[in-house]
Structures are given as C-alpha cells and as structure tokens.
C-alpha positions as a printed Julia matrix, in Angstrom:
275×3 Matrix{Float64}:
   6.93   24.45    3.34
   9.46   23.92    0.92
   8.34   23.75   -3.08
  10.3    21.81   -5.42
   9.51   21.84   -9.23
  12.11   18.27   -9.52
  14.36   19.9   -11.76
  17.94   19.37  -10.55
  20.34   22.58  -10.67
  23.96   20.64  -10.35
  25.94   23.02   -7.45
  29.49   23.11   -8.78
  31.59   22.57  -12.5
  32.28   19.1   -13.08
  28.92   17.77  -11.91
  27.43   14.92  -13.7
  25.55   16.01  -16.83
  24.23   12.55  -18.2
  20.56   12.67  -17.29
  19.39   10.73  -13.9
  17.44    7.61  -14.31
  14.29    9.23  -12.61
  12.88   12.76  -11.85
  12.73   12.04   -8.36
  12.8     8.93   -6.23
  10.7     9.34   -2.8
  12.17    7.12   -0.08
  11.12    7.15    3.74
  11.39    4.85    7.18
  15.08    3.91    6.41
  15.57    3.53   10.33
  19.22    3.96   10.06
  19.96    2.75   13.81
  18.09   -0.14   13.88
  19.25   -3.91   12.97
  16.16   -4.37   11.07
  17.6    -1.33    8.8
  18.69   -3.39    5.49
  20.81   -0.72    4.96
  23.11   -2.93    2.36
  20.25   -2.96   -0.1
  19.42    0.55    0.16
  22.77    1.47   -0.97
  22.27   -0.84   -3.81
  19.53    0.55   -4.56
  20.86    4.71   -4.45
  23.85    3.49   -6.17
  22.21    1.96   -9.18
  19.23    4.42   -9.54
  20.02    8.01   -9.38
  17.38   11.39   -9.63
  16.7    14.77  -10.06
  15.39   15.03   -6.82
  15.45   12.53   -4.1
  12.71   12.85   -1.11
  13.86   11.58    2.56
  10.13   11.4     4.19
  10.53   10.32    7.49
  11.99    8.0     9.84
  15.43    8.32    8.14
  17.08    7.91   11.63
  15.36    6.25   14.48
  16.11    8.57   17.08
  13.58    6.24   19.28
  15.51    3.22   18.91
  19.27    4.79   19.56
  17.82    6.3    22.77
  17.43    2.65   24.22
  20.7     1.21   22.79
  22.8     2.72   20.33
  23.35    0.77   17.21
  25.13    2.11   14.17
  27.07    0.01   12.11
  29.26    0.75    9.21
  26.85    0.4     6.57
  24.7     3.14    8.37
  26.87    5.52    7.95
  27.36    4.56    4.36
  24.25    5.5     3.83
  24.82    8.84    4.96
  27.32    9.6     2.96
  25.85    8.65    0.11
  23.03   10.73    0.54
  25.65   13.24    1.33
  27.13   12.5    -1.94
  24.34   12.99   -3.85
  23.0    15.97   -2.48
  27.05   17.35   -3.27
  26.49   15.91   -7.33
  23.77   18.37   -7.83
  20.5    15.79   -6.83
  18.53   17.94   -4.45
  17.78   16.08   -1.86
  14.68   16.82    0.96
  14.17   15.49    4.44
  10.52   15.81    6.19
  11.49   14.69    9.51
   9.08   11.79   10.91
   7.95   10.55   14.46
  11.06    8.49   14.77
  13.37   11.21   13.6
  11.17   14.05   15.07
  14.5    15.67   16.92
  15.4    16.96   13.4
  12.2    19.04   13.23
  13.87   21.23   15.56
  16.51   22.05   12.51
  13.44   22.27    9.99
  14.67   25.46    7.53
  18.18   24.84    7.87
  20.45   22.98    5.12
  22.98   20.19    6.03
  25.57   19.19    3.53
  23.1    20.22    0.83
  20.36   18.22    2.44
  17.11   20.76    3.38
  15.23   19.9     6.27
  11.64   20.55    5.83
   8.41   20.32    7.58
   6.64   18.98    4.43
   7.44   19.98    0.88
   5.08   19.86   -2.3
   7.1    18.14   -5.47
   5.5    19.35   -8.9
   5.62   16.57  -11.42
   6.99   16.54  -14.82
   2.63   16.59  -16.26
   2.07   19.78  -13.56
   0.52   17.56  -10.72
   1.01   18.48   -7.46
   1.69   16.28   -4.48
   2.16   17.1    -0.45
   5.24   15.56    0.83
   4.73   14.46    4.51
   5.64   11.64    6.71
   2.17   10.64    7.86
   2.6    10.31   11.57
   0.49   13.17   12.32
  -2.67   11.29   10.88
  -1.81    8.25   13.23
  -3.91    8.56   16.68
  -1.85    6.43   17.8
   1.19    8.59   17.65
  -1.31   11.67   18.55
  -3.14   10.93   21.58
  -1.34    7.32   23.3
   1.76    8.1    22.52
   2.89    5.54   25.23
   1.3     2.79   23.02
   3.19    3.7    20.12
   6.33    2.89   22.2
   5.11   -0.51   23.6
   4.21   -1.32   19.47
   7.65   -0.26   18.42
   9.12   -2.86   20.98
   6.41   -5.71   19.5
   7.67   -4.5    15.85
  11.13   -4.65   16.46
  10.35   -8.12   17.69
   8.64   -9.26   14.15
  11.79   -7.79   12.55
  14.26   -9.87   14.32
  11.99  -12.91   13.3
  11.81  -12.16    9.84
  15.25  -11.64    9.29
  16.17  -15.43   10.73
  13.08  -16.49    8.21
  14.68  -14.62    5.7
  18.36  -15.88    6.25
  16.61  -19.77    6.17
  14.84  -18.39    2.85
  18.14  -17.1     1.64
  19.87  -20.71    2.09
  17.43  -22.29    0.32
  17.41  -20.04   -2.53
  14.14  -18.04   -2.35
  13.46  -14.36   -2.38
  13.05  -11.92    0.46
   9.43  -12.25    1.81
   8.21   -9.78    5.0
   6.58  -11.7     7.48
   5.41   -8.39    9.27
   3.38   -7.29    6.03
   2.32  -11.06    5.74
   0.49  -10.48    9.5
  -0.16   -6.94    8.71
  -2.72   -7.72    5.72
  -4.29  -10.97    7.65
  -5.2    -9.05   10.86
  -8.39   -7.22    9.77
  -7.81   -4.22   12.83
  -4.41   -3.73   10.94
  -6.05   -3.68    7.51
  -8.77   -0.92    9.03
  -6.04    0.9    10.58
  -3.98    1.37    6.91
  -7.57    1.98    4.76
  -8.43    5.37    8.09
  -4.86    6.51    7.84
  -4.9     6.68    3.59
  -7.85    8.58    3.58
  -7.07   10.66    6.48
  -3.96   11.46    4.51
  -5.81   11.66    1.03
  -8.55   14.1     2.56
  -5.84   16.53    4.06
  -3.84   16.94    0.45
  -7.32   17.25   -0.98
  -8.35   19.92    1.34
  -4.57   22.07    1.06
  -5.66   22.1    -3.02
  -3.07   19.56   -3.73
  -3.69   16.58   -6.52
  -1.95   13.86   -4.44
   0.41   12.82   -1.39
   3.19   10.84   -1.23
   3.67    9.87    2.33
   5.34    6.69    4.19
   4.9     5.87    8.07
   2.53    2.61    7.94
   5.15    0.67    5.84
   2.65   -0.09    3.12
   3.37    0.47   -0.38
   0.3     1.99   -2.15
  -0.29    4.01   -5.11
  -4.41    4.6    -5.27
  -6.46    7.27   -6.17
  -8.98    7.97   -3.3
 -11.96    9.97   -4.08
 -10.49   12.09   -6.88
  -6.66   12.27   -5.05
  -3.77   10.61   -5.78
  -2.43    8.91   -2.94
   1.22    7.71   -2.72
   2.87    5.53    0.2
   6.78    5.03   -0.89
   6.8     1.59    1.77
   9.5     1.24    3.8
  13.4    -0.59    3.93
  12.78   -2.92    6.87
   9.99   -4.68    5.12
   9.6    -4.48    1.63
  12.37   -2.62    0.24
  10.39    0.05   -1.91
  10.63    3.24   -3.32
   8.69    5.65   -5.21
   9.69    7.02   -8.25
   8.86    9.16  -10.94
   9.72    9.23  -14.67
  11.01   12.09  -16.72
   6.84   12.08  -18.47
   5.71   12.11  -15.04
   4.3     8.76  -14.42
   4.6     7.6   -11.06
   5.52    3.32  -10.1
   6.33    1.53   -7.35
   9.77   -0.31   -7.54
  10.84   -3.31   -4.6
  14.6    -3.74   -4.93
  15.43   -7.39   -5.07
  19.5    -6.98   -5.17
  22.27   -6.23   -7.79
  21.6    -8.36  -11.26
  17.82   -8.71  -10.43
  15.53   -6.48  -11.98
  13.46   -4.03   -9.53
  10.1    -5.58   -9.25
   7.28   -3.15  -10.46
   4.85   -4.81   -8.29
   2.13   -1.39   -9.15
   1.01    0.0   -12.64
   2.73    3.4   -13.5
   0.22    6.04  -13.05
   0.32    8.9   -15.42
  -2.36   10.99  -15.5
C-alpha cells in the first residue's frame, strides 16, 4: 500500500513554486481507448486545475476495450503526457490500477515517469483524516464471480455511450449543456439504484473495518460524497458521463467539481465536506 500525506516535494530546480489550486484532485475511469473517453475536456480540466497530489483510481486505460479494436486518438495520448508532465513538475501523481486497466497491476510497486503504480494507497488530508484509495471493482460481484457478464454489460454500455454522445452533439447545436443519458437510466432503473446503494456500503464497511475514516473510490460512475454509518465515503464519478473529479482544499474540505468547459465555472453540484 502506498501512504501519501498530499504534500508535494517538487523533483528538480526550477519547479513551479506558486501553490497548486488543490491539495489533491482524485480522478478515475478516464477510459483512455475508448470513443466515449471525452478526453478533450479532461485536459481542460488538468490544465486549468493543478494539485499537490493527483490520484489516478482506476480504469485510466481500458485495456478491455483496445483488446477488441484498438482506438487511440491524438488527444489520448495528450492525456498521457500531461499526466506525465505533471508527475515531472513535482505533483505526485498515484495510479490504483482498476478492472479495465487490471494488466497494470502486474507493474504495482514500480514507478513510470514519476507515476507510482499502486494496489491502493491511503491519502491523509490536510485536517488528519484518513481515506483508502481503491478502484472499487473488487466490491462488484459482478466483476467477482460472472465475470462473463461484466463483458456482455461493457458491450450494452458502450452502446449508451455512442447514443449519448449524438444526444449530446444535437444538445450542443441547440445550445444546451452536456447531460448523460446513461446516469439519466442509471437513477430511473430501481435494480441499478440497489446495485450503487450495496456497492457504497460494501466499500464504506471495508475502509471502516481497515481503521480508515473514509474512501474515495470510482468504478460505478456515480459521483457521491456521503457519510455512511460514521465513514466518509467518496466516489470521484467518471469522464464518459459526468465529467467529475474529486478534490480537496488546502483546509481539507473535500467537493465534488463537474467540468463544464473553458470560461464556465466548474459546477459544485455537492456541499464541501470538512469535518
């Protein structure tokens, strides 16, 4: 496990020394390799908000995805180097590998360009709180014990994503804001709904039971920030959906932010939390 207290130690002379916009910024289910990606926005989003510490948890790469038909556009690779880039400016920057990405947990303990692959890390806030840092995906039974079904949903998914980004093209025309049809069908189907409320808990319980005071985890593609029974529980969303990110301030409180583009504002769509 790899411990982190957030408190960035910049790796060569010359490296930035105005202070980051946020502690740390926890980001996870990218899916660089995939069209439904919106990898444009993310690097937006990294250029115009900078940390201490930036979390990758999970499904940076979709390693299932690129294994049925490679896809990997410019931007993707953009992306990358940014990261990269950061990670070379003195941000530390931490990958937990996820179910889509899980080839990298082969590398877990090794260091690439100044990124650290871990297996799950635990961030210490700027108010001493402690959170696990894991992707989620081993709380899914889904993932666990059908694996085979996970596969057949991924093809489904990727099907919702190609739909909502021809909805969201139409919406862009006619001068509306991005709106995610898949978390539109995800809260109205009550099994889905079930399946998020198990997997927090699940997730909740486990932090709880490892000592921790909270998680911040990703996988499900729903942003949350909740306390469940006494822990802090932290989903950073996703960027095929909803664009979000989690990020803590230099006091410590925690917010959800959904990027909406350059010269918007990031929408704080949840209440900081501070304890």
């Amino acid at each position: 496990m790899w411990e982190c207290d957030g408190t960035a130690q910049p790796d060569k002379p010359g490296a930035a020394t105005e202070r980051p916009r946020y502690r740390a910024i926890f980001i996870s289910d990218l899916h660089l390799g995939t069209p439904g990606c919106q990898a444009v926005p993310l690097l937006e989003f990294l250029r115009e908000h900078n940390s201490e510490s930036l979390y990758l948890i999970g499904d940076i790469i979709d390693g299932w995805q690129l294994r049925r038909r490679w896809y990997w556009p410019q931007a993707h690779n953009d992306v990358v180097q940014k990261l990269l880039r950061q990670a070379r400016k003195g941000c530390r920057v931490v990958f937990v590998p996820g179910n889509h990405d899980e080839f990298a947990r082969g590398f877990v303990g090794n260091n690439f360009g100044g990124i650290e692959v871990a297996e799950d890390a635990v961030h210490t806030t700027a108010d001493g709180r402690r959170l696990w840092i894991t992707h989620g995906d081993h709380f899914d039974g889904v993932i666990q014990c059908a694996k085979w079904l996970a596969y057949v949903g991924d093809h489904a998914y990727e099907f919702v994503l190609k739909l909502n980004r021809h909805v969201n093209s139409f919406r862009a025309r006619a001068g509306l804001p991005y709106w995610s049809l898949s978390a539109y069908l995800k809260h109205k189907v009550k099994k889905a709904v079930n399946y998020v409320s198990d997997f927090e808990r699940a997730v909740a319980a486990e932090a709880r039971r490892r000592g921790h005071h909270g998680v911040v985890c990703g996988h499900i593609h729903h942003a949350e920030i909740r306390e469940i029974d006494g822990t802090l529980y932290c989903n950073d969303g996703d960027w095929v959906e909803s664009r979000s990110a989690l990020v803590e301030h230099h006091d410590g409180r925690l917010e959800l932010v959904y990027w909406q583009g350059v010269g918007a504002p990031a929408e704080r769509a949840a209440p900081a939390v501070h304890a």
